[in-house]
C-alpha positions in Angstrom: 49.1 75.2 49.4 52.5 74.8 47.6 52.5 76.7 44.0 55.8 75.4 41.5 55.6 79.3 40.6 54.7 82.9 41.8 54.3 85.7 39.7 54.4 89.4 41.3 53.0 91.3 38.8 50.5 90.9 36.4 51.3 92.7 33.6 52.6 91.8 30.4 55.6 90.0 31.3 53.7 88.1 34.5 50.9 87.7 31.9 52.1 85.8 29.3 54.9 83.8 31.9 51.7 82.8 33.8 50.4 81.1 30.5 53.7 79.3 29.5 53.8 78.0 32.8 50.4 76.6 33.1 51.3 75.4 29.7 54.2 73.8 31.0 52.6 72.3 33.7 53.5 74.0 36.5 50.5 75.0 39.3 50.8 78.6 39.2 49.7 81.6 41.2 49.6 85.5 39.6 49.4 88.3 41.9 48.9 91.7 42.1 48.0 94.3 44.2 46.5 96.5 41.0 44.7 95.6 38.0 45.3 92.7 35.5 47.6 94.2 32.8 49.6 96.3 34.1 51.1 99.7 32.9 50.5 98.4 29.3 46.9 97.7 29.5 45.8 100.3 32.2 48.4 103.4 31.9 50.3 102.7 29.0 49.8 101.3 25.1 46.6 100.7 25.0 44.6 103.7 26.3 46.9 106.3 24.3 46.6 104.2 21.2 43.0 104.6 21.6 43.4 108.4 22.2 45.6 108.4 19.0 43.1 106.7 17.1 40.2 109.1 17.8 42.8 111.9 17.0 43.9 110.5 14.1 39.7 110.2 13.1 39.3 113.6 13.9 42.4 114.8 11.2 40.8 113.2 8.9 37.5 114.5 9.3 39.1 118.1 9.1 40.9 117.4 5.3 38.1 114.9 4.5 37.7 117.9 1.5 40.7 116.6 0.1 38.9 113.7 -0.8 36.3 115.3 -2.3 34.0 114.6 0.9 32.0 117.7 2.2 30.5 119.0 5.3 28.5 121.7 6.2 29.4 121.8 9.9 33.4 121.3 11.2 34.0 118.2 13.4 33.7 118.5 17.4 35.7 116.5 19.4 33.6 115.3 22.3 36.5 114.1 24.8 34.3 112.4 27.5 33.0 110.3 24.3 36.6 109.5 23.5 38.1 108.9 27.0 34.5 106.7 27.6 35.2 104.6 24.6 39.3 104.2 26.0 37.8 103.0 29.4 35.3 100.4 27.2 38.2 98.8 25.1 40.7 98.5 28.8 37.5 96.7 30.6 37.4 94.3 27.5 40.6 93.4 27.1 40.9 93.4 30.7 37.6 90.6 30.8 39.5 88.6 28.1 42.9 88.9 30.3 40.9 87.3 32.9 39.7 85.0 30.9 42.7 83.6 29.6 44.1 83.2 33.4 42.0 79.5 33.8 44.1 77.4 36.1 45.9 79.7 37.0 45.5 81.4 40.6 45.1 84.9 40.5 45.7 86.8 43.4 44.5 90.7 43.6 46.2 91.9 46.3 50.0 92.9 47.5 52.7 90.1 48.7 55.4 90.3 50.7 58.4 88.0 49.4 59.0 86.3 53.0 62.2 84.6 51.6 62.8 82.2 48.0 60.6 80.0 49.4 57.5 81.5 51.5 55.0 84.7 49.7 53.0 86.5 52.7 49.4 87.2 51.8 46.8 89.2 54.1 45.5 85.8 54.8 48.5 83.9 55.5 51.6 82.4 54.0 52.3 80.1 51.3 55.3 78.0 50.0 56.6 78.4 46.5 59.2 76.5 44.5 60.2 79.2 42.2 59.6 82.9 41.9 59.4 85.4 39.1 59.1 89.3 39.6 57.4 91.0 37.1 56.8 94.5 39.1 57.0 96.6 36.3 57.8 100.5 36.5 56.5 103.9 37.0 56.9 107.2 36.1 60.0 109.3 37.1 59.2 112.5 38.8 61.0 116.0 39.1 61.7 117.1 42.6 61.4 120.5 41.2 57.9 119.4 39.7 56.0 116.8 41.8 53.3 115.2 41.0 49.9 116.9 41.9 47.6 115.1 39.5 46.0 118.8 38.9 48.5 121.2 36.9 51.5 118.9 37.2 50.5 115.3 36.0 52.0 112.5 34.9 51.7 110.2 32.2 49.8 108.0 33.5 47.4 110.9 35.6 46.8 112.7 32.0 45.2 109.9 30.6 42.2 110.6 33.2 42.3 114.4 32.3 38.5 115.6 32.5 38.8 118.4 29.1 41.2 118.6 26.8 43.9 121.4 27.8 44.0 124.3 26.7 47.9 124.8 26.8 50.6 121.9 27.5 54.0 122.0 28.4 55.8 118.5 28.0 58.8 117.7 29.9 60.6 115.3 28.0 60.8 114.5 24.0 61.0 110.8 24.0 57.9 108.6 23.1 55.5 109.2 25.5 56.1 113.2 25.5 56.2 112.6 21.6 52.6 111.0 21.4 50.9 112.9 23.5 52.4 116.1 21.7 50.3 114.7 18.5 48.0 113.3 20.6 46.7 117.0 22.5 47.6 119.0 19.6 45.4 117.3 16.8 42.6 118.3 19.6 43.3 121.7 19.6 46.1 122.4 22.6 48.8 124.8 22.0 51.4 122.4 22.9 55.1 122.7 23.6 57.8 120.2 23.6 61.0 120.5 25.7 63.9 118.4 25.6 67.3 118.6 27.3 68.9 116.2 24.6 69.9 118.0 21.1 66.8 116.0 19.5 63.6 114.6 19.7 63.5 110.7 20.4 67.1 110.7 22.0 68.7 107.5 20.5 66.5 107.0 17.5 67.9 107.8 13.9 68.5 111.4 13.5 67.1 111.5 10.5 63.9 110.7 11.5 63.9 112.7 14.6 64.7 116.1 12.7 61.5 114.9 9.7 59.5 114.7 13.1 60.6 117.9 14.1 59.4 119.4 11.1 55.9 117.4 11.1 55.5 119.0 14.4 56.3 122.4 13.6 54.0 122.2 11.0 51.0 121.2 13.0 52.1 124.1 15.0 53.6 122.3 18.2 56.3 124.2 19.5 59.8 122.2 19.7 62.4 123.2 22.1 65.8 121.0 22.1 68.8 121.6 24.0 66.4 123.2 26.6 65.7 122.7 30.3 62.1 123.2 30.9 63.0 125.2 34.1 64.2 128.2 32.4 60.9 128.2 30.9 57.6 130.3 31.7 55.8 127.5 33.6 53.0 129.8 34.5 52.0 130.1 31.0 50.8 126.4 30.7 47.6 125.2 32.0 49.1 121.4 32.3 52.4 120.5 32.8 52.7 117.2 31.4 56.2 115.4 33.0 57.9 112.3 31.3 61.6 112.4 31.4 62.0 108.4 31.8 60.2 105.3 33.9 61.8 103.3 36.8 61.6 100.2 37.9 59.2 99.0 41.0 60.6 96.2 42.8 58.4 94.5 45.4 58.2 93.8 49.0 61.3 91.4 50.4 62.1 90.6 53.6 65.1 88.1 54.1 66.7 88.2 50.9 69.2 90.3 50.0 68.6 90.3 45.9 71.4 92.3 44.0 70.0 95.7 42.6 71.6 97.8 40.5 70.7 101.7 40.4 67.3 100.7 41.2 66.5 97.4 38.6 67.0 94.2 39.5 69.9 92.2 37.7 69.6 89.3 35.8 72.0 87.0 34.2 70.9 86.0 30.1 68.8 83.3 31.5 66.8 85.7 33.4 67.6 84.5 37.1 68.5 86.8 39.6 71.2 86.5 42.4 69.1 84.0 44.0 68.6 80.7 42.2 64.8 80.3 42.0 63.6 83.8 42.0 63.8 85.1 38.2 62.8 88.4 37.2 60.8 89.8 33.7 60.1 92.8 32.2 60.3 96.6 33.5 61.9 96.1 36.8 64.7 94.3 34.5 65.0 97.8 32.6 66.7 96.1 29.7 64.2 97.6 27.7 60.9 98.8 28.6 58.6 98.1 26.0 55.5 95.8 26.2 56.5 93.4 23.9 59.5 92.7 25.6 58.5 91.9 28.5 56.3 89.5 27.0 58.8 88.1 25.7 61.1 88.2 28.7 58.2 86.6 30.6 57.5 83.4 28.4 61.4 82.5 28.1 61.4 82.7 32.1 58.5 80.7 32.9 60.2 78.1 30.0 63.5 78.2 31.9 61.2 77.8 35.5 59.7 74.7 33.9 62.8 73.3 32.3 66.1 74.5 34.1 67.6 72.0 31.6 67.0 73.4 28.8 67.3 77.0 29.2 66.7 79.5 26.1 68.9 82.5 26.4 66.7 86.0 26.7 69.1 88.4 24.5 67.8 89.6 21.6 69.1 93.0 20.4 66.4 92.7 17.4 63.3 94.2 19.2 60.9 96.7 17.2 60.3 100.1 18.3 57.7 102.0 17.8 55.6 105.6 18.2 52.4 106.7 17.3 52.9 109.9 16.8 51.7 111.3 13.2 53.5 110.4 11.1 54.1 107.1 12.4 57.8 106.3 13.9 59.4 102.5 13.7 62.7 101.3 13.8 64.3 98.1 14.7 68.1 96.9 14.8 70.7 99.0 14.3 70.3 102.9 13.4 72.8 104.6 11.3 74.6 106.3 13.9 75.1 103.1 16.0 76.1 101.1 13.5 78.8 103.3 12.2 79.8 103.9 16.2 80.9 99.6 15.9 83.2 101.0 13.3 80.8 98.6 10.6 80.9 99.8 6.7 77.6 100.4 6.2 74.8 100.6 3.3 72.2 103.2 3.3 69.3 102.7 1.0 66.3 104.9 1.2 63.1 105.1 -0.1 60.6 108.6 0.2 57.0 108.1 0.5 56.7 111.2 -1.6 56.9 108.3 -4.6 54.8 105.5 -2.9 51.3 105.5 -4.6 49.3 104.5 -2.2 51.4 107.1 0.5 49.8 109.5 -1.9 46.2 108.0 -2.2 46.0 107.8 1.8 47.4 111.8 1.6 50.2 110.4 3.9 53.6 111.5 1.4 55.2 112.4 4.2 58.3 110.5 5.6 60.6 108.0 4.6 61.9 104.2 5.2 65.7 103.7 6.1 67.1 100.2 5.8 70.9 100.2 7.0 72.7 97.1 5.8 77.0 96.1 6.2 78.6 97.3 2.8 80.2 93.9 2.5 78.3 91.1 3.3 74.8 92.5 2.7 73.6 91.7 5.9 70.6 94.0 7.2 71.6 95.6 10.2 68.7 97.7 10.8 66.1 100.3 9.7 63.8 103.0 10.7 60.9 104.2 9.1 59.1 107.3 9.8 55.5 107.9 7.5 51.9 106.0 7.1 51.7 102.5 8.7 55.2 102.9 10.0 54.6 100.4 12.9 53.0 97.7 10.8 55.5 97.8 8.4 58.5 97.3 10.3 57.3 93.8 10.7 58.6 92.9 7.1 62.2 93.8 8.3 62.2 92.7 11.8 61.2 89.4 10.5 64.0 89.9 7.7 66.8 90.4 10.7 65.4 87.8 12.6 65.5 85.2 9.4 69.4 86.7 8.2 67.5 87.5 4.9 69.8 90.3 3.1 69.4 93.1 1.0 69.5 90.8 -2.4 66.9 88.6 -0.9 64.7 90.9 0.1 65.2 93.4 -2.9 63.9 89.7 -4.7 60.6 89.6 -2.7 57.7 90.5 -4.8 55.5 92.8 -2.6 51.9 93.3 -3.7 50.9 96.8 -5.6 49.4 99.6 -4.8 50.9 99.2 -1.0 52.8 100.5 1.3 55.4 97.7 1.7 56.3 97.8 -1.2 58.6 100.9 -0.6 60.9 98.6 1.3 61.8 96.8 -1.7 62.0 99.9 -3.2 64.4 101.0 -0.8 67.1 98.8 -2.1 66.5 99.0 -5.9 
């Protein structure tokens, strides 16, 4: 059997660069040791989306009064329920993952990368034209705090947690120690945050991380910046939940000496690696480890696989970001700080959801949307948002980057009313 690709890893990058290539016509194989989906699907976005989801129910339940709905008993959150309906929505996506693979050979099991050319399997060897690594990553652990999947977990052990904690120390304030702050403490744990940075989200506006602060101190979460977790009481916490940062996992070689660089695996713009036919996509890249990324990492690849004559460059600074923490966090672009750090003249418009009336029907007033733009072309730099629906609505502006539409343009765009959306446009009244 001779494949025109491998894939090693079958996440989201190896996902979607599986289906371009088969779409490209290439005879493809996808294979992985683990489950279809990788971190995403399995360990990462989906299952605490769904775990933010019933948390975010079981708010509303508690100040359904507000809305003039009444109950004569207070809400219980039955956690074997919730992590039973995370499990059902993984398996389904998971089915239709699987699905979505026809003619494509999918291989569930580990590979050795023999050299460019030959992949070992338990059964044998096989020839390949091209390669693409799509490993992923994993969490980094402490050697002060290793992993025992008991009292020190984590992110992707705590997902399996069998109650809900009674106390939880987090190691680590950027998005996952964030959402699972809101995630454990709208269910009742007395949660504490440490981070070693000066704020929350390290990188992200600090606007937005210091409103987050606040949110958090007023669900009663206990935020420590500045802070190493060591000098801290770690007796006192039932769980000690540990994500200080992901690294990349690069496969099995043998015969190839491919360039690394403090652990990732370099990549030109085209996505090829030091060796000519083996690309790489993704986490293991650690140009940025989001899912979306490496989706979009993955399909440019298998493009360039299928057409090294027309390769698409992969760079593209204008990625969303988002947390699901409550409120919601979004940004994309440039922040405030960054933009002034290029030495740029810069715009700020703002726009508080304390005046948006349908922030106020949804009880949500909390939070803001930030859209930076250059003083003197009107160009939209970037923008961060941090309130209800924050995630969906930093669509509008990514698209606006993406399209060069500036702040007149967009100020011109009639939005519908009563929405949230509309506060963008608001923003640069």
């Amino acid at each position: 059997m001779i494949y025109d690709l491998t894939i090693i890893g079958a996440g989201w990058a190896g996902f979607n660069a599986a289906i371009k290539a088969k779409e490209s016509g290439l005879k493809v194989c996808l294979a992985d040791k683990s489950d279809i989906g990788g971190t995403c699907l399995n360990r990462g976005c989906i299952p605490t989306k769904s775990l933010v989801q019933s948390a975010r129910i079981f708010e509303e339940i508690k100040k359904s009064k507000t809305f003039g709905i009444e109950s004569a008993s207070l809400p219980v959150a039955n956690w074997s329920v919730i992590q039973e309906r995370k499990n059902r929505i993984i398996l389904q996506l998971k089915q239709g993952m699987q699905s979505g693979l026809h003619g494509v050979d999918f291989l569930n099991k580990e590979v050795v990368v023999l050299d460019n050319d030959h992949i070992q399997t338990d059964e044998g060897k096989f020839e390949t034209r091209s390669i693409l690594i799509s490993s992923g990553s994993t969490p980094v652990e402490l050697k002060e705090l290793r992993f025992d999947n008991k009292r020190i977990v984590s992110s992707d052990q705590i997902l399996n947690c069998k109650v809900i904690p009674k106390s939880l120390l987090i190691i680590g304030g950027g998005v996952i120690g964030c959402e699972f702050a809101a995630i454990f403490s709208s269910f009742g744990s007395k949660v504490c945050i440490v981070e070693c940075m000066s704020q929350l989200l390290p990188g992200i506006d600090q606007d937005v991380a210091k409103k987050l602060e606040i949110a958090f101190k007023k669900k009663g979460i206990q935020v420590n910046t500045n802070t190493n977790a060591l000098a801290l009481d770690l007796n006192s916490f039932e769980i000690i939940l540990v994500c200080v940062g992901r690294k990349p996992v690069i496969p099995a070689f043998k015969n190839i000496d491919l360039k690394t660089d403090k652990g990732k695996i370099e990549v030109d713009d085209f996505l090829k690696t030091s060796i000519p036919n083996i690309y790489a996509a993704g986490d293991c890249t650690a140009k940025c480890m989001l899912a979306h990324f490496a989706s979009y990492q993955g399909r440019i690849a298998a493009h360039n696989i299928a057409f090294p004559n027309e390769p698409i460059n992969a760079v593209d600074e204008n990625i969303p970001n988002c947390v699901f923490t409550n409120p919601e966090i979004a940004s994309v672009g440039f922040s405030e700080e960054a933009a002034k750090n290029k030495n740029i003249s810069v715009r700020i418009n703002k726009f508080d959801f304390l005046g948006s009336g349908m922030a106020r029907i949804l009880e949500e007033p909390e939070g803001f949307i930030k859209i930076i733009s250059d003083a003197k072309t009107d160009d939209i730099l970037g923008a961060s948002i941090i309130g209800p629906k924050a995630t969906e609505l930093i669509a509008i502006l990514t698209v606006a980057i993406k399209a060069k539409i500036n702040t007149h343009q967009l100020k011109n765009t009639v939005l519908a009313h009563p929405t949230l959306s509309e506060g963008i446009t608001e923003a640069l009244n």
